[in-house]
Phi, psi and omega in degrees: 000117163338093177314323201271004185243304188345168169314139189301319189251169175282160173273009174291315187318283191324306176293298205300335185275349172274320170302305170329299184292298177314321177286320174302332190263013153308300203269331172305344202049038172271131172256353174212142152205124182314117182229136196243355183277121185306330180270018096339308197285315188284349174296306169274338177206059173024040175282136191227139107190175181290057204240332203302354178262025167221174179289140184220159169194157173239117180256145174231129201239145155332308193293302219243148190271010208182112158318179204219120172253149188228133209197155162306128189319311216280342186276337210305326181287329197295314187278337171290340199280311181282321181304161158241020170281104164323149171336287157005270188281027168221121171278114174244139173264161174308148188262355158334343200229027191248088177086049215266076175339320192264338181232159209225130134318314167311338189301314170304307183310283173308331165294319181278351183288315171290336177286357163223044139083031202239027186220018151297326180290202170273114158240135189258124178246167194262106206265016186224002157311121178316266195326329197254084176324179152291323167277329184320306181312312176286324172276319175263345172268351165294316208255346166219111199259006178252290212289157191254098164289094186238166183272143168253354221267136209036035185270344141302323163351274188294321154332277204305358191280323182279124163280119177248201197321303196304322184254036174251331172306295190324280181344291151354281171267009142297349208258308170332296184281355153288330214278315203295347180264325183295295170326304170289009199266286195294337159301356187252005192254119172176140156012077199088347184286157165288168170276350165297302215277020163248327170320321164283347148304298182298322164313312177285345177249339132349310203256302198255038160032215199248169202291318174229043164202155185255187169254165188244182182294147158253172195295313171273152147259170189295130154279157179228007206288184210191138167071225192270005184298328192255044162274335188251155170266339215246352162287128169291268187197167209212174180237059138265140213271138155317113156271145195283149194083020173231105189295166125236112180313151168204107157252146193208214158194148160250153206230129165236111180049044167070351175278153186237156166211091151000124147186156183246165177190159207209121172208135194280103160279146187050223215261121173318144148283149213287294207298290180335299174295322195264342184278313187292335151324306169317322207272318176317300177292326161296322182298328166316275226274345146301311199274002190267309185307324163338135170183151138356077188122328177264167156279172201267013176257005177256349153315319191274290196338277196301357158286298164294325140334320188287297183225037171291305191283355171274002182087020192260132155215143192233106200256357175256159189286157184274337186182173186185137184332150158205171177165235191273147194202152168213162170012063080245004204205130173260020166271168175307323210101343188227309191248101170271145189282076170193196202248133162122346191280115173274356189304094220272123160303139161239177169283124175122334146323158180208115156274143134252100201274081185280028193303070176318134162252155193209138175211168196286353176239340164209176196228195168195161173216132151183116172279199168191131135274129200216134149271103181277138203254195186283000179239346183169221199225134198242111173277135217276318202236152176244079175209159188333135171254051183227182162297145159253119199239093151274118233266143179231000000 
């Protein structure tokens, strides 16, 4: 295996999370399941590339001793290259099916599933998955019209919510390439400058991380919004100049072997605003007392509690969730999918978990962010990035 390509993890990792997976879909009754999330696919058998805009999938059946990747021919080397999959068990379709109207890959998958016998039962496929359409959908239940097709969707998810050493390393040094982009974010934000060109700062530093590890693509590109832009959280930039007297959000991630670790900051040209400074203090200090709550053993709505607790008596409410689970991810998005920050999710913490504990405030003429990515260990929550946890207020 290539060092410079292989697989993130050992192959013991790798069976234990395909074990892992065979039981869930055990308790589930599935003899087989089909999975299409590209950070799923990579999960289970370290499969890495920019192939996901076209259809790909990874199966995994009861029967077989090895998953089975199925992919466009020209991707067929990315999976021997990334991979512990014997020949065998890496599938290439014909490219005859790649934006094709009349024939679906999926049509191909399924033909080779039935052709080693693996689509009598029940199969879960992941049906709330970006990557996996409505014809995708419509294409693999037409070509095996005796199997019983049901949602699966995030049931690797949650598998994936406990981290282990190896991928807490990984995690460990996405929190490195937040601090070096965030630092080059806010340092590129002043008076005239465009908003590309700090977008293109957090990027170079992004990417080309520290002297002995570099950053991957992140799941997100940096938001940026800036002035009245940062009433929405979700814009990026634009090459209009920063202005004095004016915030900017700056959310971003750093990504090491597609895990990622979130963060947020928020920074002020010229003379704090009154309203601004004091909300962002209020939010500083709750946001403490959400990451003092963190633990083992609590739910993720006791999270909220104690957050809210906080900035209830400042007039602050908030109706969108506060954090969500994160680890490995590619495009469009670098949360899990499974554990949200808000009141009704019970979902009891564990060690080996990564939040990003995001309580945004947003209003109809402006917003703030400041964030935390935290892994929780076994007495309580280790925050992934180190850097000022304030308003940044630059003097112009």
């Amino acid at each position: 295996m290539d060092p410079a390509f292989g697989p993130a993890f050992s192959k013991d990792e790798y069976n234990a999370r395909v074990v892992a997976t065979r039981h869930a879909m055990e308790a589930r009754g599935l003899d087989l399941l089909i999975v299409t999330d590209p950070a799923n696919m990579g999960y289970l058998t370290g499969y890495d590339g920019w192939s996901f805009y076209v259809p790909q999938a990874v199966a995994v059946a009861l029967a077989e001793p090895w998953p089975i990747w199925m992919g466009r021919g020209m991707d067929a080397n990315a999976a021997r290259l990334t991979t512990y999959l014997p020949d065998g068990m890496i599938v290439p379709y014909p490219d005859t099916y790649v934006h094709n109207p009349e024939a679906h890959a999926l049509q191909f998958m399924a033909q080779e599933l039935a052709a080693r016998g693996l689509t009598k039962g029940r199969i879960g496929v992941e049906m709330d998955s970006f990557q996996y359409s409505a014809k995708a959908h419509a294409a693999l239940t037409a070509a095996l019209p005796d199997a019983e097709t049901v949602d699966a969707t995030r049931l690797v998810n949650w598998i994936r919510l406990i981290k282990s050493p190896a991928e807490i390393a990984y995690l460990r040094e996405a929190g490195r390439l937040a601090e070096l982009a965030m630092a080059s974010g806010i340092a590129k934000v002043a008076v005239g400058v465009r908003q590309c060109d700090a977008s293109a700062a957090i990027f170079q530093a992004q990417i080309a991380g520290t002297n002995d590890f570099g950053g991957d693509y992140p799941a997100i590109v940096p938001m940026l919004p800036s002035g009245r832009g940062t009433n929405t959280p979700h814009l990026t930039w634009s090459d209009a100049s920063f202005r004095e007297n004016e915030a900017t959000i700056l959310e971003l991630a750093g990504c090491r072997r597609r895990y990622h670790c979130p963060l947020a900051r928020t920074v002020l040209l010229g003379e704090p605003i009154p309203r601004l400074a004091h909300v962002a203090e209020v939010l500083v200090e709750a946001l403490e007392t959400a990451i003092d709550t963190i633990r083992p053993g609590v739910a993720a709505e006791e999270v909220v509690a104690a957050w809210q607790k906080v900035v209830r008596p400042h007039g602050i409410e908030k109706d969108s969730r506060m954090g969500y689970s994160i680890g490995l991810n590619y495009p469009p998005d670098w949360g899990e999918g499974t554990i949200s920050l808000r009141p009704g999710d019970r979902t009891e913490l564990q060690a080996g978990m990564a939040l990003h504990v995001m309580p945004g405030y947003w209003t109809d003429d402006w917003g703030i962010e400041i964030s935390e990515s935290v892994l929780i260990t076994e007495t309580g929550a280790e925050c992934l990035v180190h850097f000022p946890r304030e308003l940044a207020v630059k003097p112009v």
